[in-house]
N, C-alpha and C positions, 0 to 999 in steps of 0.2 A: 297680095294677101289672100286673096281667092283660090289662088293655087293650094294652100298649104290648108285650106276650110276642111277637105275631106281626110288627112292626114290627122287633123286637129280631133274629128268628130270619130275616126277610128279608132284612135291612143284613147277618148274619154270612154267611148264604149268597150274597149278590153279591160280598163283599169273598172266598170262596172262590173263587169264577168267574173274578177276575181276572187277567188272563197274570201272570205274576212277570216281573218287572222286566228289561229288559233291558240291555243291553251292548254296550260298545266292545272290539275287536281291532286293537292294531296291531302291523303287522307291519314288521319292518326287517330288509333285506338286505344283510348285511354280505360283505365279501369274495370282489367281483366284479371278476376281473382283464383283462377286455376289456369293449371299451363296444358289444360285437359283441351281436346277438340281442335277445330279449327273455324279462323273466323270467316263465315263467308259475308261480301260484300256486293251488294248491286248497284249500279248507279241508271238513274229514269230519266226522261226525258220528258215526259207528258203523263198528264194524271192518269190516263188508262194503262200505259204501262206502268205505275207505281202503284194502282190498286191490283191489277191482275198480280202482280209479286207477292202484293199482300197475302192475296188470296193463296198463293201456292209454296210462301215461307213454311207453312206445316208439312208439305210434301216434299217430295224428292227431286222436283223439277223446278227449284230456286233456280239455282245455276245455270239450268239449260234453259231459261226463258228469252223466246227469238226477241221482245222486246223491248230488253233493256239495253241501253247503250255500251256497258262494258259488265263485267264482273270479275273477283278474284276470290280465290280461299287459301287464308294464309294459316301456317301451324299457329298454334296457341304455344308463346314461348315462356319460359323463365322469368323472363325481364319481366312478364305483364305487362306490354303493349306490344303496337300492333302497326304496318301501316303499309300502304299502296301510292303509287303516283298513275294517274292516269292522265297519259299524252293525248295532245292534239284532240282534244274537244272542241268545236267550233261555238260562238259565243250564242248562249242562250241560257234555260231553268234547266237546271240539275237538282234530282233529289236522290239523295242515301238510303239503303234501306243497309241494315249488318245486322248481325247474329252470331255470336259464339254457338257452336255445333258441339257442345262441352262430350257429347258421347259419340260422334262422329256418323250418325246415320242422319248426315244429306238434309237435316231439316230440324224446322225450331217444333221443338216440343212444348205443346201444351194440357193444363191439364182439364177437367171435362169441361169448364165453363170456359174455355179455350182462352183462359189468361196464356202466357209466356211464361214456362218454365226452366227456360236459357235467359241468358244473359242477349240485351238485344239495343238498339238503337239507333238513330234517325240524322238525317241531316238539321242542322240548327240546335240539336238536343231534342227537336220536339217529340213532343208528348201528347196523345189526343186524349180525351174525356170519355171514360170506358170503350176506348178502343184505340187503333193505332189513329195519329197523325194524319192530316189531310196533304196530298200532295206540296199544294199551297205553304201551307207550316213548315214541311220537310226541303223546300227548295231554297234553292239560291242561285244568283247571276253568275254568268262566267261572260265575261265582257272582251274575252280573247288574251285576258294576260292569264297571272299564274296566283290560281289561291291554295289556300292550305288552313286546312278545319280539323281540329278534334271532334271528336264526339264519342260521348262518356258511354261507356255500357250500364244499361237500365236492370237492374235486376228485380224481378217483380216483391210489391210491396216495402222495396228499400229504395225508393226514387231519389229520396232527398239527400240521404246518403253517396250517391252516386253522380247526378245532377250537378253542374257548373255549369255557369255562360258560354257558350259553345266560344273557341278561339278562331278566328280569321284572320287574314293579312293579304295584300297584295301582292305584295314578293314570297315565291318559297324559295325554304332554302336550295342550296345546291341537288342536284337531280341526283337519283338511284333509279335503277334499271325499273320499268315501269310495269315489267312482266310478276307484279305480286311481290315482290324484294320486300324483306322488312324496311322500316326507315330506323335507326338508329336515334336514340334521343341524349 
């Protein structure tokens, strides 16, 4: 039994080595009332990269921000929605940040007291208290399987209107190409 001790103690530490399991995100954008723009989406990983996005959704360099974990900008269609699959996330907090781009210059417009003048929203639906969402608010777990969340677009001063219980699930459905593809509903 000695002989096979080091054999035993080499298989537990490669099966520790291993990445843990990864995961599907999909994302659906419900509640798009013009098929104007496109929507861009970011997904975060840690509160300083979910405020630094914050901070630079009024600029041009959403998109190009080195630290968020993924992003996509999909057209703004007919149907009025919207959606994304992002592959292979390893299990930890994710939060959303989206915006409809309704006039297409690269950033959410707002107006002088820097409300949101696009159409915008959050992972879980959240909504912060004269201001965006706390990281916290806007995450959720990815535990290494596969989720799938709507999230409604906010359009300023028409919250309640717009606003539903964000939808989850464990299983999504069957997979679309993860490079920004609409999802079909």
């Amino acid at each position: 039994m000695t002989r096979w001790a080091p054999l035993a103690i080499a298989v537990g530490l490669l099966l520790l080595a291993l990445p843990a399991a990864a995961g599907e995100l999909r994302i659906t954008v419900d509640g798009m009332r013009s098929p104007s723009g496109v929507i861009l989406i970011g997904l975060y990983d840690s509160e300083a990269s979910f405020d630094r996005a914050i901070e630079l959704s009024d600029k041009e360099g959403f998109l190009n921000d080195p630290a968020r974990v993924a992003g996509a900008a999909l057209r703004a269609n007919i149907a009025m929605t919207g959606g994304v699959v992002f592959e292979n996330l390893v299990p930890g907090r994710y939060a959303i940040i989206l915006f409809q781009d309704e006039n297409g210059n690269g950033r959410l417009d707002k107006n002088f007291w820097g409300v949101p003048t696009e159409p915008y929203g959050f992972g879980n639906d959240a909504g912060g208290f004269l201001g965006p969402p706390t990281f916290d608010e806007a995450a959720m777990s990815l535990d290494g399987g596969n989720k799938a969340v709507v999230i409604n677009l906010v359009y300023h001063g028409d919250r309640s209107e717009t606003a539903r219980a964000p939808t989850t699930s464990g299983d999504a459905p069957a997979k679309n190409a993860g490079d920004g593809a609409q999802i079909p509903r």
